[in-house]
C-alpha positions, 0 to 999 in steps of 0.5 A: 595536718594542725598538730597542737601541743595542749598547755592543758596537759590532761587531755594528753592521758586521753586514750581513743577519740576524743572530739570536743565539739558544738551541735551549731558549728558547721566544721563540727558537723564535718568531723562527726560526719566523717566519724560516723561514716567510718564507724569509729568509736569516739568520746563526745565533749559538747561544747555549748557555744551560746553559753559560751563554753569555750571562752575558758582557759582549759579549753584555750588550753586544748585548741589555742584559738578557742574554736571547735572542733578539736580532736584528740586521738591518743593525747595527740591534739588535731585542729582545724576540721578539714585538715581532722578530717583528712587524717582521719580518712588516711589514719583510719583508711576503710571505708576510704572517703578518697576520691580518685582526682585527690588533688581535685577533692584538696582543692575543695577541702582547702577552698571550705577552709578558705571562705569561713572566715571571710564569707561564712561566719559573717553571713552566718551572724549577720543573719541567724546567730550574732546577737545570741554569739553576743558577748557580755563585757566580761566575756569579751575581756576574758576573749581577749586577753585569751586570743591570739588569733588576730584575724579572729580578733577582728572578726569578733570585734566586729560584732561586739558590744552594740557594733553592727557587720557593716553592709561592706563586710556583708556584701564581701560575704556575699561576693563570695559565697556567690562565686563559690557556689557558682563554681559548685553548681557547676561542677555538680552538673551530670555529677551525683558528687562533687568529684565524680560518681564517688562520696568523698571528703569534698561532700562531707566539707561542704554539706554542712555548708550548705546546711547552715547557709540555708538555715540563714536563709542563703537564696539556693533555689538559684543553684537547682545541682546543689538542691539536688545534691543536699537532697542526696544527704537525707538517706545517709545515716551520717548526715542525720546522726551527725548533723540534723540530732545535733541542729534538727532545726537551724531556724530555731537556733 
């Protein structure tokens, strides 16, 4: 669990949920997913990442990476969307979203966690958001100098002014996400979730995943399991409230 003490002091007066989010951002889709799957009340702070909303100093002030999601129950600050999700499921435990193999649905939490910044964020703008994520000079500057997160630094350098993810980074991306969803497409196989028979915290990481890999036009029809399982999520109420109201449409992103 990432706790965050706030140097923007008033988010600690906050009573309830509070979730500072954006509509385009896959570990935004999982926390609101997880919300609405709970049936929790909770204050919505849309974060408009186009515009560039984040990159200010009250925000950096809540999340000191300047990401989304950012989750605030009671003034206590949560970051990190696997992690927010899993203590939501144990802080707020009916309906459970735990699978009976916990330590099989970690794996799959920590394994999300793992790939998004070497593999999903760069395909995701190489192919679908990186000229409109394009910063002006003095958004750029005004980044630096409130980031400290040096692998995101470097991430972000990486597509700034006319520069370019190099076929390197890309076909790194690829390797991974290849590798991964591998692994998924065999796991799911006789399987209707990803742990078993039961929906859990593993479907609500990597649902979103899928979602907006797809929008980038990542070749899934090679993954007919996977296919299979997304089409599952189309009568939950949680995946069209959390995900599809937010971004009904990745391609026009």
């Amino acid at each position: 669990m990432v706790v965050i003490v706030p140097t923007n002091k008033s988010v600690e007066a906050f009573k309830g949920l509070h979730l500072y989010h954006g509509a385009i951002s896959n570990c935004s889709m999982r926390v609101r997913m997880t919300l609405l799957e709970k049936g929790l009340d909770w204050t919505s702070h849309h974060i408009d990442l186009k515009k560039k909303e984040n990159i200010t100093d009250e925000y950096f002030g809540i999340n000191p990476n300047g990401l989304v999601p950012t989750l605030v129950d009671n003034g206590v600050v949560h970051i990190e969307s696997n992690d927010i999700i899993d203590y939501l499921d144990e802080t707020y435990p009916e309906p459970s979203l735990r699978a009976e193999n916990n330590a099989e649905m970690m794996e799959w939490l920590h394994l999300a966690a793992a790939i998004h910044v070497p593999a999903c964020k760069p395909y995701v703008y190489a192919y679908k958001v990186g000229r409109q994520m394009k910063k002006t000079a003095e958004e750029q500057e005004k980044y630096d100098s409130l980031q400290k997160n040096e692998e995101l630094k470097r991430f972000h350098s990486k597509h700034a002014g006319s520069n370019e993810f190099s076929t390197s980074d890309l076909d790194k991306a690829k390797a991974i996400l290849g590798a991964c969803f591998t692994k998924l497409e065999v796991t799911l196989e006789g399987r209707d979730w990803i742990t078993g028979d039961q929906f859990t915290l593993a479907d609500i990481s990597w649902i979103p995943l899928y979602f907006v890999l797809h929008g980038c036009g990542y070749p899934f029809e090679n993954y007919p399991n996977i296919q299979r399982w997304a089409a599952s999520f189309e009568a939950k109420d949680s995946y069209r409230e959390g995900v599809l109201k937010w971004c009904p449409d990745f391609s026009e992103v």
